[in-house]
Z-matrix of the N, CA and C atoms (Angstrom, degrees):
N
C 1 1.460
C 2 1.523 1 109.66
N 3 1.166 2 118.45 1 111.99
C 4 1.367 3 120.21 2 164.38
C 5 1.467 4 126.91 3 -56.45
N 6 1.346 5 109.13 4 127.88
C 7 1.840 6 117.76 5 -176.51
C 8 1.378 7 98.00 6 -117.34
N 9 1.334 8 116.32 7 147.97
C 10 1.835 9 141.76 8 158.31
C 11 1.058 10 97.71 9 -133.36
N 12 1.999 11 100.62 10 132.50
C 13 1.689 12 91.14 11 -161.86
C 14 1.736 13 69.39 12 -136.56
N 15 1.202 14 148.07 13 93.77
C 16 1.847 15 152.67 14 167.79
C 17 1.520 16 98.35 15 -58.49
N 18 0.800 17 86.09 16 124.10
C 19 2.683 18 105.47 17 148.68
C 20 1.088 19 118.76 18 -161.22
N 21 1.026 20 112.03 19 172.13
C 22 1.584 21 127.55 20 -159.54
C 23 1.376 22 103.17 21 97.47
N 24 1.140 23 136.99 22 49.43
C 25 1.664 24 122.19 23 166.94
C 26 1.110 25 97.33 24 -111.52
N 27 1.546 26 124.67 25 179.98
C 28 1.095 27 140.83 26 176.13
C 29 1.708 28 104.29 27 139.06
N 30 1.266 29 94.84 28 -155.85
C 31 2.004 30 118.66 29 -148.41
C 32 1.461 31 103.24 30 -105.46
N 33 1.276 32 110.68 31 91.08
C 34 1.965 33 101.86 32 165.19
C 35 1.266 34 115.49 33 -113.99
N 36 1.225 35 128.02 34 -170.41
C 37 1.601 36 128.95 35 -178.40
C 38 1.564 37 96.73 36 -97.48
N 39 1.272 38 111.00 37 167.31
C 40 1.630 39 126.86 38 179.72
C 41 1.915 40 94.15 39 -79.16
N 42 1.313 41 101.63 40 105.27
C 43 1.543 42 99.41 41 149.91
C 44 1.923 43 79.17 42 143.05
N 45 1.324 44 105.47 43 -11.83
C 46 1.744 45 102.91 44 -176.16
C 47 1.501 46 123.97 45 -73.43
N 48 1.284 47 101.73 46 -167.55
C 49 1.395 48 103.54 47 -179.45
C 50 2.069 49 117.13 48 -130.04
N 51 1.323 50 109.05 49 163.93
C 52 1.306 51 101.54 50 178.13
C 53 1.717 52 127.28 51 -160.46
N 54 0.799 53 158.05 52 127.94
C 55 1.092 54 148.94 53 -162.41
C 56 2.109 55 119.61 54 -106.40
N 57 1.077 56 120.84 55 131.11
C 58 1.132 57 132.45 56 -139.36
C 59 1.911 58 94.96 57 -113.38
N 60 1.513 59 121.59 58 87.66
C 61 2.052 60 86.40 59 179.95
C 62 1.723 61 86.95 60 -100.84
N 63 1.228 62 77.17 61 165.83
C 64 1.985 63 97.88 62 159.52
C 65 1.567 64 98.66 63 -137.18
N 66 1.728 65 104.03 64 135.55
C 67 1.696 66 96.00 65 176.97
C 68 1.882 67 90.65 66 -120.72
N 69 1.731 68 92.08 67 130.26
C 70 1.365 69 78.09 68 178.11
C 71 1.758 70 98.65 69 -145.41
N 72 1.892 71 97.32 70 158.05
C 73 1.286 72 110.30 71 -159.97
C 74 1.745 73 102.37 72 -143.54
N 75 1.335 74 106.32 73 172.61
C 76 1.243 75 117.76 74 173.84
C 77 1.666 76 105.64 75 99.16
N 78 0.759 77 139.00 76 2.60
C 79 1.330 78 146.18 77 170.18
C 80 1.582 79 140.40 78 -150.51
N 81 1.317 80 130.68 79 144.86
C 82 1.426 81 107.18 80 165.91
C 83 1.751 82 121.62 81 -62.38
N 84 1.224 83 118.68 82 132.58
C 85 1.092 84 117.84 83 -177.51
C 86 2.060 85 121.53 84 -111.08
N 87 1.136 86 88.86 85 27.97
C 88 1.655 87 94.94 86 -168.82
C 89 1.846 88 111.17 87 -90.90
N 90 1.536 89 98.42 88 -22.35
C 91 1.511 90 71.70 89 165.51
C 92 1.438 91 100.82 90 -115.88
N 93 1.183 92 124.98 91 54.26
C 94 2.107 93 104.08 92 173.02
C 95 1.876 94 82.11 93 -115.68
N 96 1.584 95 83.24 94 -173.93
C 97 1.432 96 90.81 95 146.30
C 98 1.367 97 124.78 96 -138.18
N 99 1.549 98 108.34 97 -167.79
C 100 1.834 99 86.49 98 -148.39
C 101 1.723 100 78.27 99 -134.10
N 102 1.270 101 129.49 100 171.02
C 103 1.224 102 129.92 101 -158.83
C 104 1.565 103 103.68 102 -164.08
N 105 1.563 104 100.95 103 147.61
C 106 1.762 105 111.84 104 166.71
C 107 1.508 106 100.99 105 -104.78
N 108 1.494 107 127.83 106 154.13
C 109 1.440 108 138.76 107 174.42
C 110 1.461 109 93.31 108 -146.13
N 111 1.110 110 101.84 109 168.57
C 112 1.659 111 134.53 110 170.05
C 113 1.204 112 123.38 111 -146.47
N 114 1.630 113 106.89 112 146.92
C 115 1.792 114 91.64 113 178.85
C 116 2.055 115 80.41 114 -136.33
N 117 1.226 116 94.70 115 152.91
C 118 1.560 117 112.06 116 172.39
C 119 1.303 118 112.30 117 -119.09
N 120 1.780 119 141.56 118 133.88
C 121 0.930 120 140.81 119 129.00
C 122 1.322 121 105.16 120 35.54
N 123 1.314 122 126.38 121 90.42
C 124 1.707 123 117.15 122 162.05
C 125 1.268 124 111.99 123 83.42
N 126 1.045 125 121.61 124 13.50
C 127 1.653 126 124.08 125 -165.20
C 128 1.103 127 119.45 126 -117.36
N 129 1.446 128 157.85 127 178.63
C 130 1.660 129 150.28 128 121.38
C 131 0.853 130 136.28 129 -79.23
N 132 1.398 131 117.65 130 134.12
C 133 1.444 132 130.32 131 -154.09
C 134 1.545 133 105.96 132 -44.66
N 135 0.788 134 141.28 133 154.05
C 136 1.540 135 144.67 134 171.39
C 137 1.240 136 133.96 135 -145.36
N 138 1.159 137 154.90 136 119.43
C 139 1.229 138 169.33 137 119.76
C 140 1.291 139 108.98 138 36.92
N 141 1.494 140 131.01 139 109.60
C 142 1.729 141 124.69 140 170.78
C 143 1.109 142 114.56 141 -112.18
N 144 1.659 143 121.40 142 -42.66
C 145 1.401 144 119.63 143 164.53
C 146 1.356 145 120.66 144 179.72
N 147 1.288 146 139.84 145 159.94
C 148 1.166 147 132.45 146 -125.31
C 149 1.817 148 119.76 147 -162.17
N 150 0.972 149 141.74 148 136.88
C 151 2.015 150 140.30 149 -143.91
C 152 1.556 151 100.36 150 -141.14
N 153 0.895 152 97.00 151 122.27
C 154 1.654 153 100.91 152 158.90
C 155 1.407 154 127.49 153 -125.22
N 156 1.193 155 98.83 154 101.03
C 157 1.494 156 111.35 155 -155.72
C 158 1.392 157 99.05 156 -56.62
N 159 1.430 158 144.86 157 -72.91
C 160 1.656 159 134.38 158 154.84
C 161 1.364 160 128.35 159 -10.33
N 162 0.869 161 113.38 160 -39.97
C 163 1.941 162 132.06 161 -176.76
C 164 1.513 163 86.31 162 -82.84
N 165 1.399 164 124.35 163 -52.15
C 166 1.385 165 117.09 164 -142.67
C 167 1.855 166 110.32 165 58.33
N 168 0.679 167 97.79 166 48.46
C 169 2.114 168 108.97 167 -174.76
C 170 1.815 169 99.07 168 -114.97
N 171 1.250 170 100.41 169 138.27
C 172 1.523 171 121.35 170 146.47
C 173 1.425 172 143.66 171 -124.41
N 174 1.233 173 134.94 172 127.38
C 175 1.142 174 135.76 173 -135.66
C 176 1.600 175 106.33 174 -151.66
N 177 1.553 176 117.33 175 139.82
C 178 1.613 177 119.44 176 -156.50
C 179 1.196 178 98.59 177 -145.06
N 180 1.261 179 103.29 178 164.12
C 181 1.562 180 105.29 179 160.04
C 182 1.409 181 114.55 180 -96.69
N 183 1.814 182 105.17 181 161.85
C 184 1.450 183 93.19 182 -177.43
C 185 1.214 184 124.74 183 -73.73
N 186 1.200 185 130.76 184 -17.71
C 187 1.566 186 130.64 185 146.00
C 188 1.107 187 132.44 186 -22.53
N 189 1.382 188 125.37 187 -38.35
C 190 1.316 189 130.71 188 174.01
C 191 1.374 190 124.18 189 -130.27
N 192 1.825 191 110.39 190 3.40
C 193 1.657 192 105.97 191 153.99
C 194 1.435 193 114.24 192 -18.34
N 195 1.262 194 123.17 193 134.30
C 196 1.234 195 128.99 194 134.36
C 197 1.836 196 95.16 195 101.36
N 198 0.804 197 127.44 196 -41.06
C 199 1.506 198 141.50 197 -163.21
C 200 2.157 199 98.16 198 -93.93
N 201 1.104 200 115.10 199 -34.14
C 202 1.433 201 104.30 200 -162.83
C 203 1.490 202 102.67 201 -125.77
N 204 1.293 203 134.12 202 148.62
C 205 1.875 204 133.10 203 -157.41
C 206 1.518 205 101.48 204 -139.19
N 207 1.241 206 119.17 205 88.33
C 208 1.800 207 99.81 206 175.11
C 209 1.568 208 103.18 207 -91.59
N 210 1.544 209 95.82 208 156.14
C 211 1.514 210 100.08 209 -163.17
C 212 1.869 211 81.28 210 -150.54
N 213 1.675 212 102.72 211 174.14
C 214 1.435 213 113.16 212 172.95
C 215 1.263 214 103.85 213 -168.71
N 216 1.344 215 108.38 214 152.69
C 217 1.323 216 127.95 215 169.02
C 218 1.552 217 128.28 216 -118.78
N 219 1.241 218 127.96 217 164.73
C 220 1.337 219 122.27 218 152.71
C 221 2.191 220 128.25 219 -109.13
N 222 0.859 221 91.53 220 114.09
C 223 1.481 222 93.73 221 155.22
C 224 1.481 223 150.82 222 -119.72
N 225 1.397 224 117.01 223 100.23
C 226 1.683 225 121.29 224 -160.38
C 227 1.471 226 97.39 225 54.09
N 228 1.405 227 118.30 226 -119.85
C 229 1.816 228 97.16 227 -178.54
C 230 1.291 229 136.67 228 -140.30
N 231 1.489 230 77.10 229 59.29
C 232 1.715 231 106.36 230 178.93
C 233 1.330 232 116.45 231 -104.10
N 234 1.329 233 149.28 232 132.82
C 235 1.784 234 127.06 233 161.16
C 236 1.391 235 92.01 234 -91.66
N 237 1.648 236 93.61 235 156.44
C 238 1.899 237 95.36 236 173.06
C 239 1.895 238 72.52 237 -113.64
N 240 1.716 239 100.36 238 154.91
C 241 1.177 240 107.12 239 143.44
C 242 1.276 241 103.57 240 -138.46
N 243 1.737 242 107.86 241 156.06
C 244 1.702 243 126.24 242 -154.51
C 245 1.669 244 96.98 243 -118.79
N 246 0.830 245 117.39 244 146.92
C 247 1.599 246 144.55 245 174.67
C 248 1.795 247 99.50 246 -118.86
N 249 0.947 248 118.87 247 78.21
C 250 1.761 249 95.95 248 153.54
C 251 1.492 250 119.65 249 -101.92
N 252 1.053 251 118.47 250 147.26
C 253 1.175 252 141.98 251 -162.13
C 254 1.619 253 127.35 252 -115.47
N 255 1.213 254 138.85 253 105.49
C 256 1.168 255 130.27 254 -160.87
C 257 1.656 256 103.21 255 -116.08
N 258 1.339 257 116.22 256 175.15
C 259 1.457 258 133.05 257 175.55
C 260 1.955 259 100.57 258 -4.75
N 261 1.537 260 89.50 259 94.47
C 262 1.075 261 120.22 260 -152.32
C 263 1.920 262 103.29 261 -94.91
N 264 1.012 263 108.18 262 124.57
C 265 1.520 264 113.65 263 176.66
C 266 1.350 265 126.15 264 -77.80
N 267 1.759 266 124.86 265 147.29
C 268 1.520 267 98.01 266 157.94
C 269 1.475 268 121.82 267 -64.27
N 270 1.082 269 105.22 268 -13.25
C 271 1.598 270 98.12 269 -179.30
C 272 1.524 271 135.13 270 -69.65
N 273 1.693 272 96.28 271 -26.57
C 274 1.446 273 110.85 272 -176.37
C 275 1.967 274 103.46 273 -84.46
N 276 1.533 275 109.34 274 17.27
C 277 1.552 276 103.04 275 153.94
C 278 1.048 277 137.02 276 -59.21
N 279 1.230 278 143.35 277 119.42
C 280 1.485 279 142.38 278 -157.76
C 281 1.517 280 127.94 279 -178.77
N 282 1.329 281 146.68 280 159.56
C 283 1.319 282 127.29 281 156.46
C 284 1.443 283 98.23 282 -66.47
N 285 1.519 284 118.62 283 143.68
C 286 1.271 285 119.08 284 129.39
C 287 1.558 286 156.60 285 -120.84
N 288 0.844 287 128.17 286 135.96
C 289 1.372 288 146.88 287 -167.23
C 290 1.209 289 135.41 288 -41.80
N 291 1.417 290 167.27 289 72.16
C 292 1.576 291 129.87 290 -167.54
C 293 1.717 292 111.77 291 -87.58
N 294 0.988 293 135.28 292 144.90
C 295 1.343 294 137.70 293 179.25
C 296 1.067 295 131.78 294 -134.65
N 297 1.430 296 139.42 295 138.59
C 298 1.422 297 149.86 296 -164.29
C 299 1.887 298 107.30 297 -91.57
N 300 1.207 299 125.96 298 134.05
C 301 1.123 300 136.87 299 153.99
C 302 1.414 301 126.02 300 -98.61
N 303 1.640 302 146.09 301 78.96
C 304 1.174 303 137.70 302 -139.99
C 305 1.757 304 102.16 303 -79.33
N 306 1.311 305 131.36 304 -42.08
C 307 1.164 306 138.81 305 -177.23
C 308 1.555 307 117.29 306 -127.34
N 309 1.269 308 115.63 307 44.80
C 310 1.755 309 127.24 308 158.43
C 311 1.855 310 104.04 309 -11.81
N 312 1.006 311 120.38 310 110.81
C 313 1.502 312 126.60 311 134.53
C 314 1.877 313 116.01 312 -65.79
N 315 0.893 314 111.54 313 -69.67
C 316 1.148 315 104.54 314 -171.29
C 317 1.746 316 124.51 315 -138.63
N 318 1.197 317 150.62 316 -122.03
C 319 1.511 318 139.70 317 157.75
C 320 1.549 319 106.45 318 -65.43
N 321 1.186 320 123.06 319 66.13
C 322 1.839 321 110.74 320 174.76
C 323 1.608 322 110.58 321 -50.12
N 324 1.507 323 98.82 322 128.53
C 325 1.439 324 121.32 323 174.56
C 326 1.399 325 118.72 324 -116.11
N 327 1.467 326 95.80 325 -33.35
C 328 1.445 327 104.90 326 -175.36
C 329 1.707 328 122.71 327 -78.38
N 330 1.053 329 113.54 328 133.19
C 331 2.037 330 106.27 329 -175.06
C 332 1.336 331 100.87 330 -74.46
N 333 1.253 332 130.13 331 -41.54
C 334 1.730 333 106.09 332 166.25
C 335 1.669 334 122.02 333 -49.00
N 336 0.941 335 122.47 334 -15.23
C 337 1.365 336 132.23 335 140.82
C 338 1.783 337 147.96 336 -8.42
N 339 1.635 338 70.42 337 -62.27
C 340 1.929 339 92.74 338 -177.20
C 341 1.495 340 107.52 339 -132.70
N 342 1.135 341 98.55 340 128.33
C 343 1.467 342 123.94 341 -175.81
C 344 1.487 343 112.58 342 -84.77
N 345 0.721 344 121.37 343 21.56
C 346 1.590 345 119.65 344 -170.00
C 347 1.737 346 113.85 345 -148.26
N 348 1.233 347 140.67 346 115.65
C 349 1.345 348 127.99 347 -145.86
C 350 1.987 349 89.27 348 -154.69
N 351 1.402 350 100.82 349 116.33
C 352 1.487 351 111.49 350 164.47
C 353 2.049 352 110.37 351 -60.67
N 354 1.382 353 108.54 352 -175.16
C 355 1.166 354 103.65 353 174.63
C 356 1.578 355 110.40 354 -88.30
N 357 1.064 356 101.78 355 -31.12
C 358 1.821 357 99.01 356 178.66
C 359 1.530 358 106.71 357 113.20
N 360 1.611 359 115.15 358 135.19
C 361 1.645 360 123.80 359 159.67
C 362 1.294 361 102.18 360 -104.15
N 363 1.518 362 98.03 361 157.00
C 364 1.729 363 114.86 362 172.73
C 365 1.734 364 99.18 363 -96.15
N 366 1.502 365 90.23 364 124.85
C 367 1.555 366 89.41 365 172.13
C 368 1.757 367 92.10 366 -105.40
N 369 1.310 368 122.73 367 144.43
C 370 1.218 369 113.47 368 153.97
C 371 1.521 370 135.99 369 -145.90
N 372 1.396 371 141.77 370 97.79
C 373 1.153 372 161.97 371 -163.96
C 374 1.222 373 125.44 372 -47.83
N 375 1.176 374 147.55 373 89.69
C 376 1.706 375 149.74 374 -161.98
C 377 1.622 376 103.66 375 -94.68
N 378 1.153 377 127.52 376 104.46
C 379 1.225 378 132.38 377 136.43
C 380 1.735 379 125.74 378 -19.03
């Protein structure tokens, strides 16, 4: 059974920083890819950024080019994947997500996509 277990959310000021894990298990995860989302207040879920462990590729939205770094690791038989987060917006307030892609075609962006969905942290950004 596959688990996404997200922390690191919480409350910083606009210009801060934050770090994002997802620990996830129950499967081999070397060829999907694994993904960050967010959903805001009234909004749709959306795409933040995204790993392909096969590709070795990383991939963002333009929203958070340059500002946000997903990265992953393995331990015994867990993957961590990392969200860090830099000079941080009110805008980028939101739950966010980590998510599984079991059979990637190509950069998955889309959440119909990935079948696999943690419970979600609240990140949230103070002006």
């Amino acid at each position: 059974q596959v688990q996404l277990v997200e922390s690191g959310g919480g409350l910083v000021q606009a210009g801060g920083s934050l770090r994002l894990s997802c620990a996830a298990s129950g499967r081999t995860f070397s060829r999907d890819a694994m993904g960050w989302f967010r959903q805001a207040p009234g909004k749709e879920r959306e795409f933040v950024a995204g790993i392909r462990w096969s590709a070795q590729n990383t991939y963002y939205a333009d929203s958070v080019k340059g500002r946000f770094t997903i990265s992953r690791d393995l331990a015994k038989n867990t993957v961590y994947l990392y969200l860090q987060m830099n000079s941080l917006k009110p805008e980028d307030t939101a739950v966010y997500y980590c998510a599984v892609d079991p059979s990637p075609q190509y950069n998955s962006r889309s959440p119909d996509e990935y079948n696999y969905w943690g419970q979600g942290t609240q990140v949230t950004v103070s002006s």
